[in-house]
LOSEMI-127887 format. One line per 5 residues: their letters; for each residue x, y negated, z negated of N, C-alpha, C, O, CB. Coordinates in steps of 0.02 Angstrom, whole numbers, plus 50000, padded with zeros to 5 digits. Atoms other than C-alpha are relative to their C-alpha. Glycine has a CB too. Example, Ala and Ser with C-alpha at 12.3 -4.5 7.8 and 13.67 -1.06 7.14 Angstrom:
AS = 50045:50059:50000:50615:50225:49610:50045:49940:50000:50097:49941:49967:49950:49999:49938; 49958:50059:50003:50684:50053:49643:49961:49945:49963:49986:49890:49955:50020:49977:50071
***
This chain:
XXXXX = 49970:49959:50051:51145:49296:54039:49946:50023:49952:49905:49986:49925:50056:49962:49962; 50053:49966:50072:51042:49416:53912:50039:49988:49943:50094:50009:49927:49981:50095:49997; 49970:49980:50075:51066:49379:53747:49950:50001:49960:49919:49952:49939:50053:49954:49967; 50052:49982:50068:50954:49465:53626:50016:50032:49946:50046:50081:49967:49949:50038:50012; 50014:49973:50070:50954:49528:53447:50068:49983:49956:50082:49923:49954:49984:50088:50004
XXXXX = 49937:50009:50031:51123:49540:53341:50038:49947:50044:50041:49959:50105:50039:50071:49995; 49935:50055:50003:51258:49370:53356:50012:49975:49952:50008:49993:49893:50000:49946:50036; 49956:50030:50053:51338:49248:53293:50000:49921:49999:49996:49892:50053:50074:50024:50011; 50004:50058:49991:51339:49079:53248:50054:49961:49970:50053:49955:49909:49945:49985:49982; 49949:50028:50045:51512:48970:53221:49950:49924:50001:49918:49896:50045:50096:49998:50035
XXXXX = 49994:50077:50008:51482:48799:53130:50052:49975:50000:50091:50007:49965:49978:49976:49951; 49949:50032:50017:51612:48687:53140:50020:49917:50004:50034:49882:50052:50036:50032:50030; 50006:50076:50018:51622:48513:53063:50081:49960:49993:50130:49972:49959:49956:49997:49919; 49932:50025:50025:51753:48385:53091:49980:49923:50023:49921:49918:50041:50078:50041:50041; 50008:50085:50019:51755:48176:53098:49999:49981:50069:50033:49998:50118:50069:49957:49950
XXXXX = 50009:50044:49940:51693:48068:53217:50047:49956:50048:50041:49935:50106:49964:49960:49978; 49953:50064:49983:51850:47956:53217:50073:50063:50040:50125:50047:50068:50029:49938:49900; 49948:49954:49974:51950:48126:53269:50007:50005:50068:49962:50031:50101:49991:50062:49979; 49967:49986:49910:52049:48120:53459:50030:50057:50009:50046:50085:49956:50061:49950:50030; 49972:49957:49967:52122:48250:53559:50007:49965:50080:49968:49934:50116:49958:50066:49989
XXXXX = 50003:50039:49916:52181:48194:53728:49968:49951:50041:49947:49950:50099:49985:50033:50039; 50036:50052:49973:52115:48042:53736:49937:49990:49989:49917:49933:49995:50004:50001:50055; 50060:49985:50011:51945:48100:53696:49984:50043:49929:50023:50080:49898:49982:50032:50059; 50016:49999:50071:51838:48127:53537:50016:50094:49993:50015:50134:50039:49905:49964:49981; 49998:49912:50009:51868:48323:53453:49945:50013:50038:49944:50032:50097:49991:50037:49917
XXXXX = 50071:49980:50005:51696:48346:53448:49983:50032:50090:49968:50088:50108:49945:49918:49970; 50009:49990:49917:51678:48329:53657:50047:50031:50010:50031:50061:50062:49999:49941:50049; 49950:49945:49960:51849:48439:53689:49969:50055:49974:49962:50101:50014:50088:50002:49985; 50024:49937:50004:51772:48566:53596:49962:50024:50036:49980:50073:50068:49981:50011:49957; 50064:50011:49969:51601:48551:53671:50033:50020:50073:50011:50070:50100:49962:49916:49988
XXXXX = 49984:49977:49934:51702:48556:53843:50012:50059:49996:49986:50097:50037:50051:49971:50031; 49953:49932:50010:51804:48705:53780:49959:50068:50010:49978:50119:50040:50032:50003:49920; 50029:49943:50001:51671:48818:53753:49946:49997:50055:49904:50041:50045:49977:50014:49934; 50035:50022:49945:51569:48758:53914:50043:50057:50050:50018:50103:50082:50006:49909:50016; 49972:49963:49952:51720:48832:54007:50028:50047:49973:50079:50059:50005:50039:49971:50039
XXXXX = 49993:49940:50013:51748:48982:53912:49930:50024:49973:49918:50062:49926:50057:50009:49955; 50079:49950:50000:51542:49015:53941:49992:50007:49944:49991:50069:49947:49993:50076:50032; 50035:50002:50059:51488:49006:53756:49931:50002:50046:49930:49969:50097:50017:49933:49944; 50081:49987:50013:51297:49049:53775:49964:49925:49980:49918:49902:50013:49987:50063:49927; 50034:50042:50033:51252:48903:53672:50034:49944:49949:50058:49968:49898:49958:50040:49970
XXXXX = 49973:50050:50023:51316:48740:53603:49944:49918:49982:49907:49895:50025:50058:49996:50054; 50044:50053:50035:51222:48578:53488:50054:49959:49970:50102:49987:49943:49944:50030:49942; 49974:50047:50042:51298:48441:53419:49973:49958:49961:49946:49908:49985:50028:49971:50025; 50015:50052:50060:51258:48356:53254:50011:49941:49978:50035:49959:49924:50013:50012:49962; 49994:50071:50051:51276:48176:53179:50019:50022:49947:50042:50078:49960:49937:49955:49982
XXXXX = 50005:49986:50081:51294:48202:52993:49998:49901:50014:50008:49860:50058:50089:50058:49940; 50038:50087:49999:51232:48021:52924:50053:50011:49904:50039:49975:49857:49853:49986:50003; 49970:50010:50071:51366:48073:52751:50027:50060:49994:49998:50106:50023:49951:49982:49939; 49950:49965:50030:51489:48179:52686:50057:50004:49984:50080:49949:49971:50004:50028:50014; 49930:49998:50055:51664:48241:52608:50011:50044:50037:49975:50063:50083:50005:50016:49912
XXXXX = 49948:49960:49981:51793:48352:52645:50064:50027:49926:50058:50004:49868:50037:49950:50065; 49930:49984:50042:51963:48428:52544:50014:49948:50002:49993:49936:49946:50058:50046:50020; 49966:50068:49988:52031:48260:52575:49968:49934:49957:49995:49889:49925:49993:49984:50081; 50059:50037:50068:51901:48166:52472:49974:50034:49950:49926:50009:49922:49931:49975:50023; 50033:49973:50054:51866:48292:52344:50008:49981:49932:49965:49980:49888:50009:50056:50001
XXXXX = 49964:50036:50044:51984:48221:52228:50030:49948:49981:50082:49936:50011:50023:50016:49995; 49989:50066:50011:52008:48062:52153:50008:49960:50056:50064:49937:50070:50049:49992:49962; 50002:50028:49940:51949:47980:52312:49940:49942:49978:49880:49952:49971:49983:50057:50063; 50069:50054:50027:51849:47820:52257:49964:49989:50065:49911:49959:50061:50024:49913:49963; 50036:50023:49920:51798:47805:52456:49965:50055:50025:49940:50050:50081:50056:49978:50065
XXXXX = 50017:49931:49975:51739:48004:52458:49940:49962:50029:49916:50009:50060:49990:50071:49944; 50064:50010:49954:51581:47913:52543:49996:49943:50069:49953:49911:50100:49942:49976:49947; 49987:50081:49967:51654:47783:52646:49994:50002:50073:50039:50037:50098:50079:49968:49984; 50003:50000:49941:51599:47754:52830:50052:50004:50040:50071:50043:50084:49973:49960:50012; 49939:50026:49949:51737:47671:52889:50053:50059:50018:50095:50053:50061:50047:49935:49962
XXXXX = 49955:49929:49951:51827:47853:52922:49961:50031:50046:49986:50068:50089:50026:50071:49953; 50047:49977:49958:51680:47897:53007:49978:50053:49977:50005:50089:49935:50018:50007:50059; 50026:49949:50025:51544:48017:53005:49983:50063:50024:49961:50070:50081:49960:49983:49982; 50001:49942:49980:51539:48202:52999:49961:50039:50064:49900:50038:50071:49986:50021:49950; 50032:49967:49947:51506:48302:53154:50003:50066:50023:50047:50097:50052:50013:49973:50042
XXXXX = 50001:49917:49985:51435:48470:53170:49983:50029:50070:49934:50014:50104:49946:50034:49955; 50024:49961:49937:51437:48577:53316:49995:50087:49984:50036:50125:49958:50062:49984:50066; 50019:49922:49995:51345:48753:53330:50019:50031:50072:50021:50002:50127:49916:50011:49988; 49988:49965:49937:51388:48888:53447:49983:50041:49989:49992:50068:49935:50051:50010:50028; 50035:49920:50015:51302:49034:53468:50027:50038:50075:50043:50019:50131:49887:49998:49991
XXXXX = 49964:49941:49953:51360:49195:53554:49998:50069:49963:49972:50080:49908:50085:49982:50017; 50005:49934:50031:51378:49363:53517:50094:50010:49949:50144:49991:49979:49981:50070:50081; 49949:49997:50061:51525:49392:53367:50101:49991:50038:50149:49959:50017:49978:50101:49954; 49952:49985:49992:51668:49441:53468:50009:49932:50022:50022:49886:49983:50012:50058:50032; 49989:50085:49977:51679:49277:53598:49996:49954:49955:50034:49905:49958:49951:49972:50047
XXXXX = 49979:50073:50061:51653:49164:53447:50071:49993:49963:50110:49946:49963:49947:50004:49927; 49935:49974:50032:51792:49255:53341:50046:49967:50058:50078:49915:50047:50008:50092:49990; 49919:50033:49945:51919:49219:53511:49981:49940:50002:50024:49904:49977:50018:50027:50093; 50003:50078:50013:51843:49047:53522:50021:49959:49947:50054:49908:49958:49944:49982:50001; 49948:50032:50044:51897:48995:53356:50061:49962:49991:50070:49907:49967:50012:50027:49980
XXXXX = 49951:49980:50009:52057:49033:53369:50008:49912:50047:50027:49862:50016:50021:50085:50020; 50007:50056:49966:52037:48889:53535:49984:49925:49952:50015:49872:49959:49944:50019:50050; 50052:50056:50047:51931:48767:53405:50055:49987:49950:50055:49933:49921:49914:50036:49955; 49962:50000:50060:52059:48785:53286:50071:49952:50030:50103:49903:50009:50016:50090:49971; 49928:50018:49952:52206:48763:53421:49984:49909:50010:50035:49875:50007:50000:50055:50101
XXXXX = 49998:50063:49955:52138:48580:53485:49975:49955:49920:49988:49895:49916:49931:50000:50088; 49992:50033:50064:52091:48534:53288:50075:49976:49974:50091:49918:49961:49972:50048:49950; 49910:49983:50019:52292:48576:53240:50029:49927:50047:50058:49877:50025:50041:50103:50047; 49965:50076:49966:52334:48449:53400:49955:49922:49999:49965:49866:50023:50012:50016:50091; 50041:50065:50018:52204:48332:53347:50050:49965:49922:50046:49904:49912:49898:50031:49977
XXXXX = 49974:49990:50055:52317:48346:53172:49922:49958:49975:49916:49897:49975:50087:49972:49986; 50068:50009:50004:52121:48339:53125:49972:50048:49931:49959:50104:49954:49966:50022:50076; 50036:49983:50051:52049:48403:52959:49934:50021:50043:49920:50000:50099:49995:49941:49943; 50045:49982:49996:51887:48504:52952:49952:50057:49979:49953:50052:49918:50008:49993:50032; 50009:49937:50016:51787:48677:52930:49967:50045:50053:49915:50030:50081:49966:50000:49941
XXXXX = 50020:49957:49945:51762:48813:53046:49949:50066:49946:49976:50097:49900:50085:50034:50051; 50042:49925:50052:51609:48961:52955:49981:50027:50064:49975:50001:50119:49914:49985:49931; 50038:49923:49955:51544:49119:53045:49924:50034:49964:49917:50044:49904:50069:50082:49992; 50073:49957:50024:51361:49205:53018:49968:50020:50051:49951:49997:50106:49945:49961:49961; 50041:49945:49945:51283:49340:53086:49934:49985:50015:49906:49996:49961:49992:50075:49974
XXXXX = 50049:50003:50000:51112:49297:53152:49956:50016:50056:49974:49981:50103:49998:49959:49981; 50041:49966:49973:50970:49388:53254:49973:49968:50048:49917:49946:50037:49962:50022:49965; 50029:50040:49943:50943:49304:53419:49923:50009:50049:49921:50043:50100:50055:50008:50045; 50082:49959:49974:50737:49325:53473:50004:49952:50078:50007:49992:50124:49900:49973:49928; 49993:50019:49942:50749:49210:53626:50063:49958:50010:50094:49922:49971:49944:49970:50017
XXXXX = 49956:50049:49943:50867:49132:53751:49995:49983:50081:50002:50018:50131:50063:50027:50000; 50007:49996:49930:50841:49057:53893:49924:49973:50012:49880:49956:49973:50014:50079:50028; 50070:50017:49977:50699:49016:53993:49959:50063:50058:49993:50096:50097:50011:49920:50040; 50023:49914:50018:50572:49171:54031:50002:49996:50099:49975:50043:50128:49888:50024:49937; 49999:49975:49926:50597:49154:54232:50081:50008:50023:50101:50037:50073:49956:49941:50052
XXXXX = 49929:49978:49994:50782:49154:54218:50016:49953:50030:50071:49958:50058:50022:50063:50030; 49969:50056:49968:50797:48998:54287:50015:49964:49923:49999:49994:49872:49944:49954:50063; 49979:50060:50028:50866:48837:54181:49976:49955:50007:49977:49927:50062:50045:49985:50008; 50029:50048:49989:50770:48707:54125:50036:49947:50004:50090:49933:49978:49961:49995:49966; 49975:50074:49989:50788:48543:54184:50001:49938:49966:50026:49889:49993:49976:49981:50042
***
């Protein structure tokens, strides 16, 4: 696949301790966009953070024991992310899973590996 210049990049952060079908959010998503060909997918740790849910009078807003935040990037070109969402959003809802889904436009200079094969 070519992908050069103008995309897009969704972040979307949600809790470690979050299921969907048996299995963590984080990995259904990660599957999700594997088989609807996303371009590009990373997954984060976070080692601390908050949410709406701890913003307010939450004496535990730092507390492990809910577990810790996990970001996943996806990169693609604007439109496929936009319909992916909508997916990301769908398996958050049956996770009944808190979180945040953002969008940003950003200028893709490489992808890939320069013989068109896939490194190993």
């Amino acid at each position: 696949m070519k992908l050069i210049g103008l995309g897009a990049k969704i972040k979307i952060t949600v809790g470690e301790n979050d299921f969907v079908y048996n299995r963590p959010l984080f990995e259904a998503i990660v599957f999700a966009a594997k088989k609807y060909k996303i371009a590009g997918v990373t997954v984060y740790k976070g080692i601390m953070g908050y949410g709406e849910e701890n913003l307010h009078n939450n004496p535990k807003a730092f507390s492990s024991s809910e577990g810790f935040p996990i970001n996943i990037e996806l990169v693609d070109i604007q439109e496929r992310l936009t319909d992916f969402a909508v997916i990301a959003q769908g398996l958050m809802d049956k996770a009944d899973a808190g979180g945040l889904i953002t969008m940003e436009n950003i200028e893709i200079i490489r992808y890939g590996h320069p013989s068109g094969k896939a490194e190993i």
